[in-house]
N, C-alpha and C positions, 0 to 999 in steps of 0.2 A: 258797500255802504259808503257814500260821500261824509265828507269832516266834520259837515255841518249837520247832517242827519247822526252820526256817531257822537257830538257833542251836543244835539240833544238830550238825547238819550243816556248818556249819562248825567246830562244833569237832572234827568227826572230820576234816574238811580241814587242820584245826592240825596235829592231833594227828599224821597221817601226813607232813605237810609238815614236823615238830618232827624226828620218825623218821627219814626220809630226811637231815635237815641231820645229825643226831648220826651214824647208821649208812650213811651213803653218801657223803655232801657231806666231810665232815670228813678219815676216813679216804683219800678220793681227794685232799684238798688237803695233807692229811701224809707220805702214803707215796705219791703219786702226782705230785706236786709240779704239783697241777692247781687253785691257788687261784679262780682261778673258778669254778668247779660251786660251790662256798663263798658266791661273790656271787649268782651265780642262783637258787640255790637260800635262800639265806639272806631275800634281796629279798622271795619266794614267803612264804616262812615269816612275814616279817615286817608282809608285808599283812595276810596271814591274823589274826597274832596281834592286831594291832590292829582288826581287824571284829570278831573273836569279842569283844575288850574291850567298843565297843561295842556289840555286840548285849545283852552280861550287862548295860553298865549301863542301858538301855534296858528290858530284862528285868526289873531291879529294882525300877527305880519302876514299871512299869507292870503287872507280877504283883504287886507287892508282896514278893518273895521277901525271909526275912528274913535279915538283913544277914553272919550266920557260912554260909547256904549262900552267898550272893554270893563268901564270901569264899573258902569250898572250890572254888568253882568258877573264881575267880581262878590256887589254890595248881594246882588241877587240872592247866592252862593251860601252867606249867612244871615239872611231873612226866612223864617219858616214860610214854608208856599212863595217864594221867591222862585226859584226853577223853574216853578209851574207856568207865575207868568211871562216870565223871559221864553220858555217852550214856545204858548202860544203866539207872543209876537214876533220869534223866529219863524217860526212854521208861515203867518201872514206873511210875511216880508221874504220867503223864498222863492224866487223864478227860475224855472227853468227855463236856460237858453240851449238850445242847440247839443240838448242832453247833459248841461252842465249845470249845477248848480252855481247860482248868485246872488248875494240876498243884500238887502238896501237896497234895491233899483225903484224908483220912483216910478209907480203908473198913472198913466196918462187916461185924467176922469172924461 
């Protein structure tokens, strides 16, 4: 799996693991008076958020990505449905060259 396909994916792993803590985890530890799903799921969430950290800054230096997409991809991170759309516009903007992944590359209309 490439860096860039593996931080995908986890940031869709975030991004539903973000989902779940606001729209499931939360709501059952308010009106369910069930604060754990809270910690288990928050735990989850929290791993998560810190791979996908490091994977973007890992991603930075090593694509070179310039430093305002690093940083929407940060803001993305804690946006519900943020992941999602950073996903799809990574996915457009991946080329493969010469069986390598590259992504930013400007095509030629």
């Amino acid at each position: 799996m490439s860096q860039i396909r593996a931080f995908r994916m986890t940031g869709l792993a975030e991004g539903v693991s973000f989902l779940t803590l606001l729209c499931i985890a939360m709501p059952m530890k308010y009106f369910m008076g069930m604060p754990e799903v809270v910690r288990v799921v928050g735990a989850i969430h929290g791993g998560l958020f810190l791979l996908y950290v490091g994977l973007l800054a890992m991603l930075h230096v090593k694509q070179r990505w310039p430093v305002m997409f690093s940083l929407y991809a940060l803001v993305a991170s804690v946006i519900p449905f943020g992941t999602f759309v950073l996903d799809k516009y990574l996915r457009e903007k991946e080329v493969v060259v010469n069986g390598r992944e590259t992504s930013f590359v400007k095509r030629e209309a």
